[in-house]
Structures are given as C-alpha cells and as structure tokens.
N, C-alpha and C positions, 0 to 999 in steps of 0.2 A: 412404782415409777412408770409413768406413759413413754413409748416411744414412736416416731414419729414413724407411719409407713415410705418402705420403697423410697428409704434416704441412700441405698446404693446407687440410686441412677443418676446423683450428683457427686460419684468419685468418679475423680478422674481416671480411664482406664481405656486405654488407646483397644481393646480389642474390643470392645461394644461395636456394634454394626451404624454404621454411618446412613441417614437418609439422606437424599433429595428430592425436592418436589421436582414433580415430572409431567409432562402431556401426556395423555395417552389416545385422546383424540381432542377435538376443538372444542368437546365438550364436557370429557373429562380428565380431571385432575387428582394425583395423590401420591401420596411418598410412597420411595421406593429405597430399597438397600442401597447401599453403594460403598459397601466393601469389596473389596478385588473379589474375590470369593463368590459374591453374590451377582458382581458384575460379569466374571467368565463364566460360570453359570447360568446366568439369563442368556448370551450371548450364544452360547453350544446350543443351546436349547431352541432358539431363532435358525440357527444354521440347521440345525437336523431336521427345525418343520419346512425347511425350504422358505426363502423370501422370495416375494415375487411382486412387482411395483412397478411406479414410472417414475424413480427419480435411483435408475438403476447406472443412467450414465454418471453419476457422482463418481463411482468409481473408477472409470477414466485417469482421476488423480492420481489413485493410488501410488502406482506407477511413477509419476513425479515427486510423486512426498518420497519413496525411496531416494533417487537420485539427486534429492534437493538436501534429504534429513532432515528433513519435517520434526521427526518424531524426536529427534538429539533436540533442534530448537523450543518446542513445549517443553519437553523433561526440565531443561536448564530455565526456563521461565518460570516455571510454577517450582521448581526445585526438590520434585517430586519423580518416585523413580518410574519407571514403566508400568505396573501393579494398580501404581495410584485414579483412583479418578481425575484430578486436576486439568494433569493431559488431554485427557478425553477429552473435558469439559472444552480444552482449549481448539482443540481438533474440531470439535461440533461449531463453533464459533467461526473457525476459516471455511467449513464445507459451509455456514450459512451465506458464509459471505459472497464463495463464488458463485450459489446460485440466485444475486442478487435478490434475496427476501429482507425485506425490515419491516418494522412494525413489533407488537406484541407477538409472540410468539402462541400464545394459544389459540392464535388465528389464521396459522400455517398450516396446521394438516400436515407436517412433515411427516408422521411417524408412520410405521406398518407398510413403509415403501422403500426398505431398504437403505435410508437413510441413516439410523440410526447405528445398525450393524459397524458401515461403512467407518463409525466413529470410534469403534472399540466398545458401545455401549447398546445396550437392551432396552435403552426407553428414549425419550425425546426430553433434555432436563429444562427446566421453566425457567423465567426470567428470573424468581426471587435464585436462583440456585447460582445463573452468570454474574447476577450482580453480585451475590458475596465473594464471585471466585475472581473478578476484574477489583473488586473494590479490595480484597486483600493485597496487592500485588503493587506498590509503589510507584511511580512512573519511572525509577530508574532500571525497574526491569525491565519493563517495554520501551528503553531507550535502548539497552543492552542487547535483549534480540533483535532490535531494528541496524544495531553495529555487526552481530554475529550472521543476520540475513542477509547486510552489505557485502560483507568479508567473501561469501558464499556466492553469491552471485556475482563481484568481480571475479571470481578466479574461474567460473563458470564462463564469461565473457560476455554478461547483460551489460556491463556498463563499458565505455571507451576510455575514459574518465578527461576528456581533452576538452569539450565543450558543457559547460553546467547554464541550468536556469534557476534561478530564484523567484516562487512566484507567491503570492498568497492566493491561498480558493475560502471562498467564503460558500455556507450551506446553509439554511435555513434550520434553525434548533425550536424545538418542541419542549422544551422545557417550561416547569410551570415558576419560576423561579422571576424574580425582578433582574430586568437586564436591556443593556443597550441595545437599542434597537435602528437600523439600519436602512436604507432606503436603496432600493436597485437604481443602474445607472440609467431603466429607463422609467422610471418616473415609481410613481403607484404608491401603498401605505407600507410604511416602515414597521418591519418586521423584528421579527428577532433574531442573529447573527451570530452563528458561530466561525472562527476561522483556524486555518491553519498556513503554516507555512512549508512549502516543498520543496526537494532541490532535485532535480530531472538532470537524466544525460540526455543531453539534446541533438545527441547522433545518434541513439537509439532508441529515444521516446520512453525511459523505462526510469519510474521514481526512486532516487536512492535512497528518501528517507524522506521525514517532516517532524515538525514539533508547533504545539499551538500557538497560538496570540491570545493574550488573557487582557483581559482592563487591567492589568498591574505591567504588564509590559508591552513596550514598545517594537516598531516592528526591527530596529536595531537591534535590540536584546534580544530577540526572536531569530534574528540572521544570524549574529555571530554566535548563539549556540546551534543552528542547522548546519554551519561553516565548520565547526566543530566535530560534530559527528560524521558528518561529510570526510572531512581531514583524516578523521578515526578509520575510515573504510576504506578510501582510494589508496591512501598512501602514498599522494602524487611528487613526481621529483621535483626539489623547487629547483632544478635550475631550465626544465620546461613548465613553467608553471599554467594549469589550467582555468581558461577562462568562464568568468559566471558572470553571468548576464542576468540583470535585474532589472526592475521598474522604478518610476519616478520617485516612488514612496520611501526607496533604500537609499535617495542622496542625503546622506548622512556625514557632517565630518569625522562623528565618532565611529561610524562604519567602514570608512576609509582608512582612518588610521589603524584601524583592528585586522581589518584583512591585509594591509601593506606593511604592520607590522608582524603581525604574529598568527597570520596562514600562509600556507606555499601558494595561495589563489591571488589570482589579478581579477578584478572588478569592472565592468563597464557598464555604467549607469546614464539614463538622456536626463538632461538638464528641462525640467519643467518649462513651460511657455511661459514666461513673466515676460512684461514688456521691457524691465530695466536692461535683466542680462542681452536681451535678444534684439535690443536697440544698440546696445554698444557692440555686438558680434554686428548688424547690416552696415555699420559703422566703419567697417576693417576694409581697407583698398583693394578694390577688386583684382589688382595681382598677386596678393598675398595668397590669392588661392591657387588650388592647382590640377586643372580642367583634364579628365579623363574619359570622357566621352560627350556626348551630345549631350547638355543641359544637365552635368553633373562633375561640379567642381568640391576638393576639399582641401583641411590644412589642418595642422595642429599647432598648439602652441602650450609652453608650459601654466601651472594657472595651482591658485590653494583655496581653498576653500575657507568661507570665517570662521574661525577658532577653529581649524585645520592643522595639524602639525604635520602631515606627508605631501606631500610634493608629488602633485597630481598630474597629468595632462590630459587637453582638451582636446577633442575630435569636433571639427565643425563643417560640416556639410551643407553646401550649396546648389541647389537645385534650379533652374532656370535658364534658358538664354539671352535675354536682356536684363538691364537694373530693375526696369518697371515689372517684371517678374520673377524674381529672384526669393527665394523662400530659403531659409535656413532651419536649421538643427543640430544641437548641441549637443555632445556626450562627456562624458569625463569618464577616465581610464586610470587604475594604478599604474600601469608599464606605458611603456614609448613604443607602440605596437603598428604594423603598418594600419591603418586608417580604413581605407576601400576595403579591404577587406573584413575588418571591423564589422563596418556599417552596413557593407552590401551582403556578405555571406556569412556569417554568425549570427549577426544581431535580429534579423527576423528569423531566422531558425527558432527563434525564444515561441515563437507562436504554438510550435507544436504542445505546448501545455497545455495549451486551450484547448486543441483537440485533443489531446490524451483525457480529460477530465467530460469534453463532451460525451465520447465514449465510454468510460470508465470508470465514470463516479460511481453506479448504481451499485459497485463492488463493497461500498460503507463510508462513501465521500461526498452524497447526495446530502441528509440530513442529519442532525445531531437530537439527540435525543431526553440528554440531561449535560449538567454545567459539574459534575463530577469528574472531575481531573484524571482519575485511576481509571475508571471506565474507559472513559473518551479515549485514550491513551491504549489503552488496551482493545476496546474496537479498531478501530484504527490501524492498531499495527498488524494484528491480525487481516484485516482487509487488505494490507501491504503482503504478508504472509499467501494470500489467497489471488491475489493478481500475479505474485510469481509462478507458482505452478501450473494458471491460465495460462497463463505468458509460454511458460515451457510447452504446453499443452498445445497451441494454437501453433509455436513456434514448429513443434512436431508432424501436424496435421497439415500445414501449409493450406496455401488457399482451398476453396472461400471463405475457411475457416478464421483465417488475418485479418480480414476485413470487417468480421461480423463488430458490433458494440457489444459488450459484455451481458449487457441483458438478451439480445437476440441469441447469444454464444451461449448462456445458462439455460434460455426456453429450449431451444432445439437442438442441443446437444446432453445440457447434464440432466436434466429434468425433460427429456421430450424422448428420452427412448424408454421402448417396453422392454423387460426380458425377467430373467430370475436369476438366482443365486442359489446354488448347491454346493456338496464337500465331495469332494472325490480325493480320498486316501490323505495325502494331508494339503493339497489345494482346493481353494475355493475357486467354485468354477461358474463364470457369468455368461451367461447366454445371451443374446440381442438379437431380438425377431425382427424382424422387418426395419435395418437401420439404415438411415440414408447413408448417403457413401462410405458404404459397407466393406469395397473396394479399396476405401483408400485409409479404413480402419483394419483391416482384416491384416494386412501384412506386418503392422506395428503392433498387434495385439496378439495373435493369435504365438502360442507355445512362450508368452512373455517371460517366465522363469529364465529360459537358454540364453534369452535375450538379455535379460538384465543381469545374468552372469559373466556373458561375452564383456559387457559395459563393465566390468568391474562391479560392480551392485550387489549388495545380498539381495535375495528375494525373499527369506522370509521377514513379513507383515509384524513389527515388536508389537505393538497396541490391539491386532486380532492372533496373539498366542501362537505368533511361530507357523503362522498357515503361509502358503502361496499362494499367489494369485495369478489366473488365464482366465483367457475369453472366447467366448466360441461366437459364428454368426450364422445366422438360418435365415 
C-alpha cells in the first residue's frame, strides 16, 4: 500500500509555527516565523544587538499609545490577545501611518531603523501579510474601534461635541478595477474616485469618525449611518441638541426626516442656487427682513420640503444696501434656532475641514489604493487611530510643533531624528543626539516611567514584554 509523503502538514494543529512574508530590505524578501515564541525571540535579540537608526523618533508615540490604550484597541480588533501577532500587525499599520509613508511597502526601506522593534516585531511584514490581516477582519470591526476610539477620546476631551461638520473628502484611488470616474472642480481628465464621509467637531478641528460612499449608496444613506455612530460616541443630550452643518449634497427630505426624527442632532443645510427657489425668496417685501447691521439683513420662516414629512425652517439672508444690490441665501434648519448666529458664527466654521484634510490627509486620506471594502475600512481607521496620538503628541509639544502639516511633523520629528536604543535592567532606553528643541522635549521625556505613573499610567510597554520606556538627550 503507497502512502502519500508529509500528509501531516495538512492537519490541522494550532502549534505548527506560523509564517509571514517580510521586508528585510527593499530588496529582499522571505518568510519569517510568526509565532509569539519566535517573535519575542527575534525581538530580545534586536534589543541586546542594540538598534540604532533614524526613524528613532517613532517612538515619541509610545508614550501616547499608553495613555490612549492603543494596545486594548488592536487586541479587541483583531480579537486576539497580546502574544498574538495580529496586534502587532495592526500597530505596524498606525506607526505607518503616522509617518505619512504609502505606496508598496517594499519600497520603504523601513526596516533595520528601529522601526520595527517599536511594533512589538523583529522584521518589517509585506503587503501579501496586511492584506490578509485587513481582509480578515469585517467592516464592523473597524466601525466598532472607531465607536471605542470616540468613547476615548471624548472622555479625553478631543471633542466638545456642541458643533459638528459633515463633509465628504474625495481621493484619488489607484485601483486597477472598472469604476466611476470623476472630474476635479477645476477642470482636467476624469480620474478615478474614491470617497468618504466625515463627521468633525468643528471647535476642535478633530475627526470623530467616517464611513465610505460606495456606487450602491447614496450620500443620505452615507449620512445617517455617520449620524449613527456619531450618536454612538457623544451621547449628546437631546434636550441641548448639537448642531451639524452640512453641504448642499445633504439637502435631502429623507435626511431630514431621519435626523428630526430619530437623532438627538439638528441639521443645517444651504439651499442650492436654483433660479425657481431663489426667485420667489428676492420676491419676499423688503420689511419682512431684519437689518442687523450695515448691508446685512435676515428672517426665517417656517417651510417643508417635497415629500418631506418634518417640519423644517428656513434661514434666509440678505446681503446688500439697495434692492439693485441685494443678494440672498438660503438655509434650512431642523430647529427654530436664532439665525445670525447660525449663518454668521457656526456655519463658516464648517470650513475648518478643508483645512484639517489640507494638512492631514497624508496620514492615509490622500489616496486609495484598492476598491476592497475591509481593507479601505481598515486603513482608514487605523489612520484615524494614528492622527489621535499625533494629535496628543503635538498637543503635548505645543508650538511649532501645532502648526507643522503632518507630513512636515513625520519628516522632522518621527523619521528625522538620530539616536539608538538600548536595555538597561528592565527599560528600554532611547538616546537622541543632536535633537532640535531638545529643550522643550527633555522635560516631558526624560525619567518618563515617574511620569506616567504620577498620570495614573502603567508604564510597562504590553506588545514589547513588560519593558519600560525613557529617553535620554546628548
């Protein structure tokens, strides 16, 4: 009787050692272990040859992933416990994020610069490795840490939760895939489009969440599930209900009835330029408005929308000092809200999105890459994941750190200093030679242990084995 050879490595048996493909430089490639076992192993062994690189400021983070719980948010994503690679995988995903790299990854050069370490891991894992670990993982997990990242961050005090923006960002997608293809507002060939939808506190400039726009939905069904998990995080009181300011795209009657029925949010959307509406609004007796300063009169009145079933009102604003110059504009509102204030101090506030996204797209908001729903979704949130402990980061550092763009803030902070990485007893300890204001990093870093124990913090590091982290400067 013939038997077939090495038919054991088709039973199933959870302690066989796990690969993944890995970088090991830009030029080579090859599987690696990636059993706990294998991976705390490579990692002890990095640490005792000493690291020494320039993408040493990564670890700056550190520090934030503690006081954020970084490391609780991966475990519950991937549903895997601290031991697991998963996490890691997911950790290596936000430190790419923040320092605004995309593209292939075998064309990074991350590895053998302390990057790596910084992830709980001993090599740099390849694209085929993220894609099966983002493609396992549903979108409603990546909806779910993006609720558990809100939660955290309100109670943190990133958001106010009193003024919101809804906006869509559109990015140019690189997929090789057949798909609608879009044209910029200022002219030129019609590319290929991916989008998303955002919902921003607009008193702090800081994203509370997003979810895509697919060719199967609209940007209504797009809103009221961002309304949705919005509602999931703030948990705002509806008897002060917080205002979201939208664009022309969201005047919806089914949008309206959604958020006046069943969110604690009031709505305020501008009424498009059509000649019809905005002929019978120049049409209204010039007393009916009501003149608040030089060349700036308004009024409201109540108003429904077709096939509307809530009971809206209108803001209409009047701009000019004579009739032969008189310009108008239109809003609609869920609530009976004072007006001037409305139009004059809320509603351009909405603008800050545009600059949040000039600055901070390059975080993973810039392009898209494939039309893979679980990926996108999981890039994505991860980028959301990597602009908060930026955010904490810059918020700590205070200027000129505030000011920088994300990419300027990843060149010459996390990727633009030298130094190394040693063990001393059971901290790891980072050195920074020559780092520019060194002075106004030295007092927040230096004996950080004490520091993040006073804060209430553990300090030991779960994903690097229970080590602590300090910094020294030369």
């Amino acid at each position: 009787m013939a038997f077939k050879k090495k038919l054991h490595a088709a039973r199933p048996d959870e302690s066989r050692p796990l690969f993944v493909e890995t970088h090991r430089t830009c030029t080579k490639r090859r599987r690696e272990r990636a059993d706990s076992v294998s991976v705390e192993n490579g990692v002890r062994q990095l640490l005792a040859d000493k690291v020494s690189g320039a993408l040493m400021g990564v670890w700056l983070l550190v520090p934030e992933h503690l006081r954020l719980g970084t490391w609780d948010l991966l475990c519950g994503w991937s549903g895997q416990p601290t031991p697991a690679i998963a996490p890691r995988l997911a950790l290596q995903l936000v430190h790419e994020s923040a320092l605004c790299v995309t593209g292939v990854r075998q064309r990074r050069a991350l590895s053998q610069k302390g990057f790596e370490v910084a992830n709980g891991l001993p090599f740099i894992a390849a694209d085929p490795a993220i894609h099966d670990l983002l493609d396992a993982h549903p979108i409603a997990h990546a909806l779910s840490l993006q609720k558990a990242l809100g939660r955290l961050r309100r109670a943190s005090g990133h958001f106010r939760g009193r003024l919101l923006a809804l906006d869509p960002h559109r990015m140019r997608s690189y997929s090789q895939r057949q798909m609608r293809r879009r044209q910029d507002k200022d002219g030129g060939t019609p590319r290929k489009m991916a989008q998303i939808f955002v919902c921003f506190d607009v008193e702090t400039a800081q994203p509370i969440a997003f979810t895509t726009a697919t060719a199967s939905r609209t940007a209504t069904d797009a809103a009221c599930q961002l309304l949705d998990i919005v509602r999931d995080i703030l948990h705002p009181d509806p008897a002060a209900p917080p205002l979201v300011l939208a664009d022309t795209e969201h005047l919806s009657a089914d949008l309206f009835d959604y958020v006046r029925n069943q969110t604690p949010f009031d709505l305020l959307v501008p009424v498009p330029r059509r000649a019809g509406p905005y002929r019978a609004i120049a049409a209204l007796p010039s007393d009916s408005f009501t003149p608040h300063w030089a060349g700036f009169a308004t009024t409201k009145r109540p108003y429904r929308l077709h096939n509307g079933a809530a009971s809206l009102h209108q803001f209409l604003q009047r701009t000019g000092e004579s009739p032969d110059h008189y310009a108008y504009k239109a809003f609609l509102c869920t609530r009976r809200r004072n007006e001037v204030d409305a139009l004059t101090r809320d509603y351009p506030r909405r603008w800050h999105i545009e600059e949040f996204f000039n600055a901070h797209q390059a975080l993973g908001w810039q392009r898209a890459g494939t039309l893979n729903l679980h990926i996108r979704y999981g890039q994505m949130t991860f980028a959301l994941l990597a602009q908060t402990v930026v955010h904490q980061l810059r918020s700590r550092l205070g200027e000129p750190f505030q000011t920088w763009s994300a990419q300027h803030f990843a060149d010459q902070l996390l990727s633009g200093l030298d130094g190394d990485l040693r063990v001393h007893d059971d901290t790891l300890l980072v050195t920074f030679y020559n780092a520019p204001h060194a002075d106004r990093l030295r007092p927040l870093y230096e004996h950080l242990p004490a520091r993040l124990v006073q804060e209430g913090v553990d300090p030991h590091i779960p994903w690097l084995f229970g080590f602590k982290l300090d910094f020294r400067f030369k």
